[in-house]
Every structure is written in C-alpha cells, then in structure tokens.
VOKE-378296 format. One record per residue: residue in three letters; x, y, z of N, C-alpha, C in turn. Coordinates in pm, whole numbers, padded with zeros to 5 digits, always signed. Atoms other than C-alpha are relative to their C-alpha. Layout:
! residues N
AlaXYZXYZXYZ/...
//
This chain:
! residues 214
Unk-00008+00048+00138-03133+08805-11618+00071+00104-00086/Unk-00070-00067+00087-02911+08949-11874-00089+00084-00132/Unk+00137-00112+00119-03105+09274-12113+00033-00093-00087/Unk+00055+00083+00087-03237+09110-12374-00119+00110-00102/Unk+00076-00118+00101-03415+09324-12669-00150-00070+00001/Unk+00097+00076+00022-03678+09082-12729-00023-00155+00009/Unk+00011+00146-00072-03812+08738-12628-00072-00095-00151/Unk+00058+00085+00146-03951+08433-12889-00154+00073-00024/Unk+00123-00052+00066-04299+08559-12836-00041+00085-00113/Unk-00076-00079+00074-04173+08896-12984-00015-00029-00090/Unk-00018+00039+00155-04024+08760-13254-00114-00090-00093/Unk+00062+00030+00101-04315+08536-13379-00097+00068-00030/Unk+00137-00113-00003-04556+08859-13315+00111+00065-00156/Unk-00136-00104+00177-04245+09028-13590+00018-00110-00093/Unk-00017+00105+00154-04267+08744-13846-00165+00030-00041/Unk+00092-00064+00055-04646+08862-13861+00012+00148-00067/Unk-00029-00131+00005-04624+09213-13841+00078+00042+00062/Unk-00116-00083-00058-04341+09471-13774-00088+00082+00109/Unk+00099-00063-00074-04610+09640-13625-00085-00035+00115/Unk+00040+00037-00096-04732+09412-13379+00083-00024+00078/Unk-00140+00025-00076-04362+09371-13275-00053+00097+00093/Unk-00074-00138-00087-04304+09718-13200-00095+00022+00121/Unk+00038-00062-00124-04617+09801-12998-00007-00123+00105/Unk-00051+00119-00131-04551+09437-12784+00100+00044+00043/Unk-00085-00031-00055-04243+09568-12704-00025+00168+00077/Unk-00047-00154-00037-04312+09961-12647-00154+00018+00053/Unk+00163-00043-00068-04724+09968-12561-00060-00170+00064/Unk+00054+00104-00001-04768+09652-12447-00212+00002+00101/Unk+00090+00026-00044-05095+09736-12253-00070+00030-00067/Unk+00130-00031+00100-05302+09807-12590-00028-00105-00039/Unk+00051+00160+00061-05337+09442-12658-00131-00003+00051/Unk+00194+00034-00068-05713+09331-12655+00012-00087+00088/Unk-00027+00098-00141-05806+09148-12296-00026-00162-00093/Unk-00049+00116+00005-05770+08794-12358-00135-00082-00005/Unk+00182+00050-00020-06152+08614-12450+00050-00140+00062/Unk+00033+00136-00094-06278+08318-12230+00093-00087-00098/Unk-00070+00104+00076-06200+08102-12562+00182-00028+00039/Unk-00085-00023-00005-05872+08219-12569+00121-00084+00147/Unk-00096+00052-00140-05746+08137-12183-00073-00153-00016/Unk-00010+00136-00006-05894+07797-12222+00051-00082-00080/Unk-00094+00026+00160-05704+07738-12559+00136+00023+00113/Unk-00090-00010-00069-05395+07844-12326+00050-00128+00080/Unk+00027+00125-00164-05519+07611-12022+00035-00131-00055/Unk+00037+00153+00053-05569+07330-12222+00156-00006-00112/Unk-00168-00057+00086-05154+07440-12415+00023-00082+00117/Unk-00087+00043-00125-05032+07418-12028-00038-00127+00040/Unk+00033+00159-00028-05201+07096-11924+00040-00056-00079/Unk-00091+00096+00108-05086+06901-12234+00137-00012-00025/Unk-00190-00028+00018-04729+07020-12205+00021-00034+00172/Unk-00051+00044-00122-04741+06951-11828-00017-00178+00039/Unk+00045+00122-00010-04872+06578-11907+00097-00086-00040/Unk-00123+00044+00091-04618+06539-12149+00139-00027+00095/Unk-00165-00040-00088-04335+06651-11919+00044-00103+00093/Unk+00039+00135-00120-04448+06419-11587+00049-00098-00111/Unk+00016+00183+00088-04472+06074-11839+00150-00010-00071/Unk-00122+00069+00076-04130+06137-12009+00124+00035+00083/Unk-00137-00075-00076-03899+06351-11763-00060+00031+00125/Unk+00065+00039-00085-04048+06252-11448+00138+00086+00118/Unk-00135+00011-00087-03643+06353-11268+00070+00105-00021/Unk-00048-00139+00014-03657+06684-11431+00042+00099+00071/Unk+00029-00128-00072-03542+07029-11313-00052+00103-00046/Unk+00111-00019+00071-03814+07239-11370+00078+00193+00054/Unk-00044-00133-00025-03634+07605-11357-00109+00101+00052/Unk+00123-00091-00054-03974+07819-11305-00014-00046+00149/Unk+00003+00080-00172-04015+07584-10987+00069+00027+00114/Unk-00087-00004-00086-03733+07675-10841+00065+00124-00001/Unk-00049-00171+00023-03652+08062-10941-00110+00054+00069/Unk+00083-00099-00090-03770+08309-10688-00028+00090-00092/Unk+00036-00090+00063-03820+08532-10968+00052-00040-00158/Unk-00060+00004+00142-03791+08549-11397+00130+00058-00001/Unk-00111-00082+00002-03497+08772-11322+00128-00144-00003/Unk-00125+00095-00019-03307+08447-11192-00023-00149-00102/Unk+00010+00089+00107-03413+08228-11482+00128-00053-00042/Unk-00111+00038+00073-03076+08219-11683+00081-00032+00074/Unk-00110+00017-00087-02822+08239-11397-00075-00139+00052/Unk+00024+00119-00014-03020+07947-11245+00022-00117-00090/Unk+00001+00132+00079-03041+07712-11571+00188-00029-00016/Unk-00103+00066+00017-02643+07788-11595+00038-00095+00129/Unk-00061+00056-00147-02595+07692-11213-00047-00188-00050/Unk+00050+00145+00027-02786+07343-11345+00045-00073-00081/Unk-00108+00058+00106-02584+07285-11628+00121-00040+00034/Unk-00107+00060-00070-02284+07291-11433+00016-00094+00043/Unk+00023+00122-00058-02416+07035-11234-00023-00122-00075/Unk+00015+00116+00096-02472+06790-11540-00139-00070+00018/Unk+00119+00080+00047-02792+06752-11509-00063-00011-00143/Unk+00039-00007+00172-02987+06588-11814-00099+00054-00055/Unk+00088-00089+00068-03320+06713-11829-00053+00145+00108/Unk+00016-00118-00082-03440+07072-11772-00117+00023-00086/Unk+00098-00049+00072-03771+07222-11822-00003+00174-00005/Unk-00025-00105-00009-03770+07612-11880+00148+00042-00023/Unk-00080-00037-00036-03418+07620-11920-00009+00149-00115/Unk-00023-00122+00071-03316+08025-12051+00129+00031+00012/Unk-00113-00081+00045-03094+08178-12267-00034+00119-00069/Unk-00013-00140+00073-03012+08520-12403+00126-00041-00097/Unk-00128-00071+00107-02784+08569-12731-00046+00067-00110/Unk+00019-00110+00096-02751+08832-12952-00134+00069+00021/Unk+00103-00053-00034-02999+09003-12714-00163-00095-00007/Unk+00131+00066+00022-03311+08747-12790-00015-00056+00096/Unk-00013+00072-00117-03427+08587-12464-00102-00128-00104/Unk+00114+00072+00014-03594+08212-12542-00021-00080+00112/Unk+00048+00132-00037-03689+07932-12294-00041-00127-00040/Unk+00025+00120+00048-03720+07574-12389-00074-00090+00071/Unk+00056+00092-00041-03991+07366-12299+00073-00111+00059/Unk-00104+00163-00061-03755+07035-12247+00119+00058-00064/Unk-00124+00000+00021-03394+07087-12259+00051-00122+00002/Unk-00040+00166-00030-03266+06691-12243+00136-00062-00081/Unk-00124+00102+00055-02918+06495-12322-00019-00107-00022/Unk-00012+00135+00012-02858+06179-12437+00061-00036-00123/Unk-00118+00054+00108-02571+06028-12598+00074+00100-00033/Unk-00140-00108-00020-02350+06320-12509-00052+00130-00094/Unk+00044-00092+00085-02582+06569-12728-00074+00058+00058/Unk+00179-00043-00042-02840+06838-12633-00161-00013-00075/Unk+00104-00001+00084-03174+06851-12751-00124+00086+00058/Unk+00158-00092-00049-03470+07092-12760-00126-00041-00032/Unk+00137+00034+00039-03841+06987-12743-00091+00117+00042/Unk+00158-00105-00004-04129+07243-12808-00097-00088-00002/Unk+00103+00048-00022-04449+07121-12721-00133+00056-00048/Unk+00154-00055+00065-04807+07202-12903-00045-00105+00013/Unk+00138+00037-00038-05130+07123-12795-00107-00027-00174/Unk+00049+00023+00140-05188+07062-13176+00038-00116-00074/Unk-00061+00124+00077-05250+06770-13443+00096-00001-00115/Unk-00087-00033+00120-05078+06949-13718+00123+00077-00019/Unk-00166-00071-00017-04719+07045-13768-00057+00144-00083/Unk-00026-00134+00129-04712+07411-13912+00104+00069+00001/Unk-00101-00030+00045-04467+07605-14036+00024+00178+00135/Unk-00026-00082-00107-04507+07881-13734+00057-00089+00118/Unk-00060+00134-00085-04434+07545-13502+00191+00039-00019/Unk-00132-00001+00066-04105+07540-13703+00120+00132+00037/Unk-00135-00132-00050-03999+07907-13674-00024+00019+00113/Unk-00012-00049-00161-04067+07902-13301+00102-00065+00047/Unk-00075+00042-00077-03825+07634-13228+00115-00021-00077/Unk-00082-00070+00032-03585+07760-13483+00081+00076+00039/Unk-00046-00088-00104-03518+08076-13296+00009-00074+00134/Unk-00074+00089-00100-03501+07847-12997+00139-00084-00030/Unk-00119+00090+00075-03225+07622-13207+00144+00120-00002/Unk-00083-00060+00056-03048+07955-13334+00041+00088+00171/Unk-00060-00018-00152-03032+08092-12914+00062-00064+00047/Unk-00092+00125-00140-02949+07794-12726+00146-00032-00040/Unk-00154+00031+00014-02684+07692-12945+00067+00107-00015/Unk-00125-00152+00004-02509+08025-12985+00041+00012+00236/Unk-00044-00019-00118-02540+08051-12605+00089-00151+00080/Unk-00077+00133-00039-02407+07647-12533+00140+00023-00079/Unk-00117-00019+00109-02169+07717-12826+00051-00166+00012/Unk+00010+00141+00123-02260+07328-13007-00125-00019+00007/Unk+00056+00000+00070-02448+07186-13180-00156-00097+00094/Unk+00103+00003-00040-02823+07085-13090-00082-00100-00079/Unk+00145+00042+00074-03141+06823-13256-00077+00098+00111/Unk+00126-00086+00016-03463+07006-13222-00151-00107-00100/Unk+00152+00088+00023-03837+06782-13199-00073+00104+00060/Unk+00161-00070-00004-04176+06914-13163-00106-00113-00004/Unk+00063+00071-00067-04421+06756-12950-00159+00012-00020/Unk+00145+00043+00012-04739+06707-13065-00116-00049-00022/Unk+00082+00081-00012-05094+06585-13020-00062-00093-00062/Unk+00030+00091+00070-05145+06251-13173-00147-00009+00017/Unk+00147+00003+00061-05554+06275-13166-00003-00122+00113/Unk+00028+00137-00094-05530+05956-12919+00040-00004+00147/Unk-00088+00002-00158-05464+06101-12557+00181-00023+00025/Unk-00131+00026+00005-05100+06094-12660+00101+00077-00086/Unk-00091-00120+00050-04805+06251-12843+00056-00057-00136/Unk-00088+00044+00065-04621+06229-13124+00104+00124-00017/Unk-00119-00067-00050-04249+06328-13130+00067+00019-00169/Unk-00075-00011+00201-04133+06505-13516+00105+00059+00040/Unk-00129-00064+00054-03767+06557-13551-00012+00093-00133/Unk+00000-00107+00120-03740+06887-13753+00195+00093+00014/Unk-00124-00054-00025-03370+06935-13671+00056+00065-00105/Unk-00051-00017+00089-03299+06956-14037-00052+00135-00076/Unk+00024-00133+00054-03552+07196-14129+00071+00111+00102/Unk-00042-00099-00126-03448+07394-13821+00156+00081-00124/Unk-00133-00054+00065-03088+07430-13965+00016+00038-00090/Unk+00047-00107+00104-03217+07534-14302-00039+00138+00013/Unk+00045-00078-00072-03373+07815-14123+00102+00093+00091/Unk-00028-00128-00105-03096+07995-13942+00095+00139-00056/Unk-00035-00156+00031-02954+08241-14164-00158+00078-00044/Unk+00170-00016-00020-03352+08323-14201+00001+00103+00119/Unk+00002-00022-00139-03333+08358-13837+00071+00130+00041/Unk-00153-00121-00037-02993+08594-13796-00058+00107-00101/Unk+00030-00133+00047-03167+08825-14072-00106+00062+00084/Unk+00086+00001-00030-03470+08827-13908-00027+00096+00132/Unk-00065-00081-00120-03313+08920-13562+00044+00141-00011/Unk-00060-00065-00003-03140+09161-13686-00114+00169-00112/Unk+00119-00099+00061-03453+09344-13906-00074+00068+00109/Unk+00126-00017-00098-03686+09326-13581+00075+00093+00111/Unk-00065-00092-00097-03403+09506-13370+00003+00112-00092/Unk-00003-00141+00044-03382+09797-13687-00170+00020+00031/Unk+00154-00034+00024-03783+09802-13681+00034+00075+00195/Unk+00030+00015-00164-03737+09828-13245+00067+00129+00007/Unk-00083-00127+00004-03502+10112-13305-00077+00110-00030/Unk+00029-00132+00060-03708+10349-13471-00122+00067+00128/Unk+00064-00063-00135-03865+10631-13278-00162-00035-00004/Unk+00144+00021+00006-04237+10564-13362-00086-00116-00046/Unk+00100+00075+00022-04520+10331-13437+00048-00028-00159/Unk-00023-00034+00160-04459+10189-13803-00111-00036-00041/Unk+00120-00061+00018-04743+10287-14015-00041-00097-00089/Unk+00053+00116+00075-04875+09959-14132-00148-00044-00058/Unk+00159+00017+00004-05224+09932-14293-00046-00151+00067/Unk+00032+00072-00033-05453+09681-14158-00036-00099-00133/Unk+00020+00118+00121-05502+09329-14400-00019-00152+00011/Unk-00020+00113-00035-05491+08964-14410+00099-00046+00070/Unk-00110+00023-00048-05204+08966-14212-00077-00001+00152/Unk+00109+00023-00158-05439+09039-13900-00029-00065+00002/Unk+00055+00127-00087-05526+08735-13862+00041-00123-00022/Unk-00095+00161+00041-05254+08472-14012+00126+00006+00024/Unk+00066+00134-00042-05121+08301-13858-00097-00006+00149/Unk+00078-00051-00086-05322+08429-13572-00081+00125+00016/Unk+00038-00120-00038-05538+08691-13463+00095+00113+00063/Unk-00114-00109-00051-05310+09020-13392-00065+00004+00158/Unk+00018-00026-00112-05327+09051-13038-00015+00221+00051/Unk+00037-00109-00007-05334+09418-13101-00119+00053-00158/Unk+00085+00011+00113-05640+09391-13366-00117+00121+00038/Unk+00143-00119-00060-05892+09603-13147+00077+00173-00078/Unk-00118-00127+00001-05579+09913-13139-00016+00027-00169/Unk-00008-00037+00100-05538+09873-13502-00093+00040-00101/Unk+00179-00024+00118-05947+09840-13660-00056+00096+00082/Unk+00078-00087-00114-06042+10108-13386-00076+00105-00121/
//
C-alpha cells in the first residue's frame, strides 16, 4: 500500500481533538482497552453492515476477502477497477497521503458512488464528515466526480438510504483545510498540550480518556 500519513479514523479522532490525533498516530498503545459494551456496539456495526451488503450487492468484490494482507488493499481494488467491475466492498485509496476505504463502492448509470453504513437511526453530522473525507479521497484518487449515501438503520429490521452528496460537496474545502492542519499538528515533535474538557467525550468518548484524566 502506498505511505499514507493518516487514515479516516485518524482524521475523525483530529476533528475532536488535535490531541487524540497525534497520540493515535505516534502512541497508539495508550488507548484505554476496549469495554465489553464497546466490542458489542462494534459487533452489532459489523453485522448490520454485513446484512446490508449480502441483500443489496449479493455479486460483490469484497477486497478484505481476497487480500492476503492490508498492504495489498489499494493495488488490489485498482486491479478490480480495471476489470469493470460494479460493486466493491472495501475498495482503498490514498491521496494527498490520507488512506480511506469505502464500505460499498457501486456504479450505475456510468457514475460512481460511495455508501457508508451506520448501525444508527439518526443521521449526524460526524456521519457526514466521515464520508466527506471518503468523497474528498476517492474522487481525487478516480479523478471524477462521485454521489455519496449513508446507510442507515430504519428502526424496522431494515435500512434507509440518505443521499448527502450535496452536503458532502459543501464540505470539501473544510476537508482540504482540515487535511492539511492534522498533517501540521502530525509534524510537530511532541504531544500537544491540550487540557482535558467537554471535548472528551463529544462526539465520543476519547479513546485516549484514561492517558489524559490519569
């Protein structure tokens, strides 16, 4: 796989804190272990996005499936593109150093399209900038243009599918500053010296919360 500074996770840990960036990228083993809740909140992410996948793209190529390693992620999804296939699950790109992966990659009607998937009933605005920075990768690395939906849980064993293409594209000089802040923050030689606040815990719990209230 081609270096890559930082991946989407990354970046939505650096739209919280600069500070939870840096030590994901440079300490990553000070993160607190992972509570029961937590991996079944995960479990129950991956099952709903793997239910989804089966019922609509049954003829997919599922890139993780078929890469002997993350290393051959990207070179694989281009080898698949070549081939014209329409849908891809996992497909990866790197540009301007950011690695993302896309849940559903899928054509139709001569266009691409990216679907993120949440295990959630409510659109939020972290939803948005995750598959933003997916919007502002893929297409820099396809070089055209892209829609962008977000897949999630209609409350009734089922899905519903929100086109946010438009906010997306509002969002990408956002994005290109954003990139380009979280690589000066990644640069600097040390820890940046961020007090602890309401920021620990919105829109999530810091994954380095133990490290920082010690």
């Amino acid at each position: 796989m081609s270096n890559y500074l930082f991946s989407k996770t990354a970046y939505v840990k650096g739209l919280q804190c600069h500070k939870q960036l840096y030590l994901y990228k440079y300490h990553y083993k000070l993160q607190d272990p992972l509570s029961p809740e937590t991996l079944a909140k995960f479990k129950g992410g991956h099952d709903f996005e793997d239910a989804y996948r089966a019922a609509n793209f049954p003829f997919a190529v599922d890139i993780e499936k078929i890469a002997k390693s993350r290393n051959d992620y990207q070179s694989l999804t281009q080898k698949v593109l070549q081939k014209q296939i329409a849908d891809i699950f996992e497909a990866t790109f790197v540009y301007q150093e950011v690695l993302v992966m896309n849940d559903v990659l899928t054509r139709s009607s001569g266009r691409w399209e990216i679907q993120e998937i949440k295990n959630s009933f409510e659109l939020s605005q972290t939803h948005v900038q995750d598959i933003a920075l997916q919007y502002f990768v893929t297409k820099g690395a396809l070089q055209q243009d892209l829609d962008a939906k977000l897949v999630l849980n209609n409350g009734e064993n089922g899905y519903k599918v929100i086109d946010v293409t438009s906010e997306v594209k509002a969002l990408q000089s956002d994005i290109a500053n954003n990139i380009q802040d979280f690589k000066n923050v990644l640069e600097q030689n040390s820890i940046p010296n961020i007090d602890t606040g309401h920021h620990c815990d919105l829109p999530y719990k810091c994954s380095f919360w133990g490290y920082c209230h010690r």
